[in-house]
C-alpha positions in Angstrom: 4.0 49.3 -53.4 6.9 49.0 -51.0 4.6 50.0 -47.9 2.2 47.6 -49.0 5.0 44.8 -49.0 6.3 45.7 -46.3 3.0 45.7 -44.4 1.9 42.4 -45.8 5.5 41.2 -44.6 4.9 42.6 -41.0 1.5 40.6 -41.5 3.1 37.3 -41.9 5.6 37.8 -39.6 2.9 38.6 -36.9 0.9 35.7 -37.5 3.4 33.4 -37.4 4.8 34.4 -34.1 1.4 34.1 -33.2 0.9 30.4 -34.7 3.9 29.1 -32.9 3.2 30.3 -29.7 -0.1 28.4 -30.1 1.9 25.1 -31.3 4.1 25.8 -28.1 1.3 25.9 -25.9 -0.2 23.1 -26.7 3.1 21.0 -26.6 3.2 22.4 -22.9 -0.1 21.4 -22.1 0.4 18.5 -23.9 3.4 17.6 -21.7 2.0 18.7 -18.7 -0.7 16.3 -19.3 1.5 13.1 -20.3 3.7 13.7 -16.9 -0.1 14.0 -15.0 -0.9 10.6 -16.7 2.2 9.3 -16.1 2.5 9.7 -12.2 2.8 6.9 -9.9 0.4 8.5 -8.0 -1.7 12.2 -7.5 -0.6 12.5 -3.6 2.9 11.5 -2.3 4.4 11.6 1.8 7.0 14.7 2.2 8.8 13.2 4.6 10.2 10.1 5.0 10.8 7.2 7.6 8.1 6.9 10.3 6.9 10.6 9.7 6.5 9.7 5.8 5.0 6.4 6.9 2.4 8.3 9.1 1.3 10.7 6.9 0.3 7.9 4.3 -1.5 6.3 6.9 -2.6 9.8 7.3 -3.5 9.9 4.0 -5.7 6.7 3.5 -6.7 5.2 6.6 -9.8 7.7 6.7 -10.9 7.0 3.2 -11.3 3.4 4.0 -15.4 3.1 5.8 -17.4 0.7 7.4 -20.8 -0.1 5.8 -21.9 3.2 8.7 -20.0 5.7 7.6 -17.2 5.5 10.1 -13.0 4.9 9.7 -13.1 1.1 9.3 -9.6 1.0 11.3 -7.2 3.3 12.7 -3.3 2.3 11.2 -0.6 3.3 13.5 2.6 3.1 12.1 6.4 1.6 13.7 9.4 0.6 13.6 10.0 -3.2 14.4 9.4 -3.3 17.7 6.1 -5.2 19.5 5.8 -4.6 23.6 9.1 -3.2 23.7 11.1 -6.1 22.0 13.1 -5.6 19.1 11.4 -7.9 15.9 14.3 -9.3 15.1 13.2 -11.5 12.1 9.9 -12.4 10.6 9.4 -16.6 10.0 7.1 -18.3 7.4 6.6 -21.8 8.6 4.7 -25.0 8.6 3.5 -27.8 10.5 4.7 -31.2 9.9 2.1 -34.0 8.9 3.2 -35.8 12.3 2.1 -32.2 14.4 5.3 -31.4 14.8 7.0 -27.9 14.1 8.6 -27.8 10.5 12.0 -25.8 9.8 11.2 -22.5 8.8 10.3 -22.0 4.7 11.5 -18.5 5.2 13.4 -16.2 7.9 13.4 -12.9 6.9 15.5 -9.9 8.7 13.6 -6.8 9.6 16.3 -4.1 9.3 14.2 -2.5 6.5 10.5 -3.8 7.8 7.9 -1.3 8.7 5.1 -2.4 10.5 1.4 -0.9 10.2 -1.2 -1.8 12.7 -4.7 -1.9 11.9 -7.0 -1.2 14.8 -10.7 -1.5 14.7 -13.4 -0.2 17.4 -14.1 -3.3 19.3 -11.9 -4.4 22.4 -8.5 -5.7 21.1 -8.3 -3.6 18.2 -10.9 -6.4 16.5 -13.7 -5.6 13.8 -17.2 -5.3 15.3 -19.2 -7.9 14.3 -16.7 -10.3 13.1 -15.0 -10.4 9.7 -16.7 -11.8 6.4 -14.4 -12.7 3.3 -15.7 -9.3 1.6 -14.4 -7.7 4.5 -11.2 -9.1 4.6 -10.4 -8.2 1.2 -11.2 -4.5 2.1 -8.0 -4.9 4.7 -5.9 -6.4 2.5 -6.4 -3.9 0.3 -5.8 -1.1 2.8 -2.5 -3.4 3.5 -1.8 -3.4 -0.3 -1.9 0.1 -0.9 -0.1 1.8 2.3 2.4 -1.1 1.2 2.6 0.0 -2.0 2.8 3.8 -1.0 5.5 3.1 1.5 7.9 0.9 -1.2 7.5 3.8 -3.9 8.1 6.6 -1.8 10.2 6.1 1.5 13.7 5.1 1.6 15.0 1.7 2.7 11.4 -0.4 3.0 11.9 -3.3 1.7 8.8 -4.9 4.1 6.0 -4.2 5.0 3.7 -6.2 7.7 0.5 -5.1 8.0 -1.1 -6.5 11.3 -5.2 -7.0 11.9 -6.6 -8.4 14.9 -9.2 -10.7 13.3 -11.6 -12.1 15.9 -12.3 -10.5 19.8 -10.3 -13.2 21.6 -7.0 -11.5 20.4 -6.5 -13.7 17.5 -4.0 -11.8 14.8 -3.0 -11.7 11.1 -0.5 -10.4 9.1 -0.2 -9.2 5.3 3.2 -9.6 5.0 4.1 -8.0 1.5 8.0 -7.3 0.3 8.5 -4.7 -2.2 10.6 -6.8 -4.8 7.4 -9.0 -5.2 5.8 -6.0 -6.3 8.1 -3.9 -8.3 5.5 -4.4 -11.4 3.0 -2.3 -9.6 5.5 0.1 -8.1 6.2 0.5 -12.0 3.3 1.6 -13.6 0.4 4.3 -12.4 -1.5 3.2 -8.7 -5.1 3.5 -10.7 -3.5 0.6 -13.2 -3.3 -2.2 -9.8 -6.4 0.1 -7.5 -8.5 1.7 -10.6 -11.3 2.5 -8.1 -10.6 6.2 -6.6 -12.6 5.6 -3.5 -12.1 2.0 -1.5 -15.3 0.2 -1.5 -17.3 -0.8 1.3 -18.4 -4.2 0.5 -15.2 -4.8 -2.3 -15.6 -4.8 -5.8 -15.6 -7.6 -8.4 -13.2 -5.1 -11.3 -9.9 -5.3 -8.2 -10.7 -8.2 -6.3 -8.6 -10.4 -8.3 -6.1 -8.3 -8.6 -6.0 -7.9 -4.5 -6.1 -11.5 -4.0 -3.6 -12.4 -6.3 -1.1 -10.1 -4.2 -2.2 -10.3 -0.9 -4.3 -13.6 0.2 -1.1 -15.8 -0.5 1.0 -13.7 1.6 -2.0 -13.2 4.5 -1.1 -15.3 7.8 -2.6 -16.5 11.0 0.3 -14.3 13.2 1.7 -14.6 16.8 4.9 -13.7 18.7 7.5 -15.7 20.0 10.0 -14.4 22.7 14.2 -15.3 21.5 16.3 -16.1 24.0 18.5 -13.2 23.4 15.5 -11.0 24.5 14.5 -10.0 21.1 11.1 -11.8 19.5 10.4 -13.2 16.0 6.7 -12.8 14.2 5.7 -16.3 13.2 3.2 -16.3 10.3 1.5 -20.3 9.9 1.3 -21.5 6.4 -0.7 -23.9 7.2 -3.4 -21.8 8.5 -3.5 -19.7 5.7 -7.4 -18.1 4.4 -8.4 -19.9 1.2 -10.6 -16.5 0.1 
C-alpha cells in the first residue's frame, strides 16, 4: 500500500511539473507576442545620425514604386546644408494682400533638422510625366514615414524637411514635419497611422486621410534665399500652399 502511495504521489508530482511548465510556456509566448504587437515598428536603423538616417532611407525608399515597377525616387539624406551653405533657419511666410512680403509666421532653427531629398528620374530630380494629386500623396507619405522613422529612432531630430522637385523647370516643395506635432503617432504601433504593409501605387482611400491630415498642411511651395552672413534660409509660401 505504501509503494502504491508513493507511486501515485510521484504521479502527481510529475504531472504537475509538467502542467506548469505548460502554463509557463504559454505566458512566454504569450509575452513574446504582446511585446511583437506592441513594437513601434518590425525594422528599426542601428546607427544613428546621418548613417541611421541613411539606412531608413535605405530601408523604404525602394519599397515605394512607380505605376512600372521602378523606385519612384531616390532619398538622399543630409545635414542642413544646400550648395555648400549652412541652412541656418527654415521660414513659413506669407504674402501681404498689397503683394508685398509679410513678417515671417514662423522661423524655425535647424540645429536638430535633417533634411531628405527626394529625387526622381527626369532632369532636375522631377517626376516623369508630371505629378497628379494621387501622386503627391504617395510622397508625402514617403515624407511621413522616413519622418516618423527618423523622430522615433535617431537622437536629436526634432525636423524633418523632406524636399521634391515637383515640375521639370526646377520648381521645389517641401514637407516640413516636426516631431512634437507628431508625438501621437510616435506613440502608438506605425501599422495604427500606415496600416498598409506595402505603399500603394496610386494611394489608397483607408490612409489617405490620415496622410493628408499630417502632411498637406505642412507641404510648401519651397526656395532658397542667400543671408547676408553667408548662410541661407529655406522659405516655404503659405500662400501657395496645395489644397489636395
Amino acid at each position: 500500500m505504501a509503494t502504491k502511495h508513493h507511486f501515485r504521489l510521484a504521479y502527481a508530482v510529475l504531472a504537475l511539473a509538467f502542467w506548469l511548465s505548460v502554463a509557463a510556456f504559454i505566458v512566454l509566448l504569450t509575452k513574446q507576442h504582446d511585446a511583437a504587437t506592441q513594437r513601434w515598428s518590425q525594422w528599426k536603423p542601428t546607427a544613428q545620425g546621418l548613417d541611421g538616417a541613411h539606412q531608413i532611407a535605405q530601408r523604404l525608399g525602394p519599397t515605394y514604386k512607380s505605376p512600372d515597377g521602378t523606385q519612384l525616387v531616390a532619398v538622399q539624406e543630409h545635414p542642413p546644408y544646400v550648395q555648400g551653405l549652412r541652412l541656418e533657419a527654415v521660414g513659413v511666410r506669407r504674402l501681404a494682400q498689397n503683394g508685398q512680403v509679410a513678417p515671417y509666421i514662423g522661423l524655425f532653427g535647424t540645429n536638430r533638422t535633417l533634411i531628405y531629398a527626394f529625387c526622381g528620374l527626369d532632369a532636375n530630380c522631377s517626376l516623369p510625366g508630371g505629378s497628379t494629386s494621387v501622386e503627391q500623396r504617395v510622397l508625402r507619405r514617403e515624407a511621413l514615414e522616413l519622418s516618423l522613422y527618423a523622430f522615433k529612432y535617431l537622437k536629436g531630430i526634432d525636423q524633418v524637411v523632406s524636399l521634391v522637385q515637383t515640375v521639370k523647370d526646377g520648381g521645389t516643395s517641401a514637407i516640413f514635419l516636426q516631431k512634437r506635432n507628431l508625438l501621437p503617432e510616435l506613440d502608438h504601433p506605425l501599422r495604427d497611422t500606415l496600416p498598409l504593409r506595402t505603399p500603394p501605387v496610386a494611394g489608397d482611400k483607408r490612409e489617405g486621410a490620415v496622410i493628408d491630415a499630417l502632411t498637406l498642411q505642412n507641404t510648401f511651395p519651397a526656395h532658397y534665399e542667400s543671408l547676408p552672413d553667408g548662410d541661407a534660409i529655406l522659405v516655404l509660401d503659405v500662400t501657395a500652399q496645395p489644397t489636395g
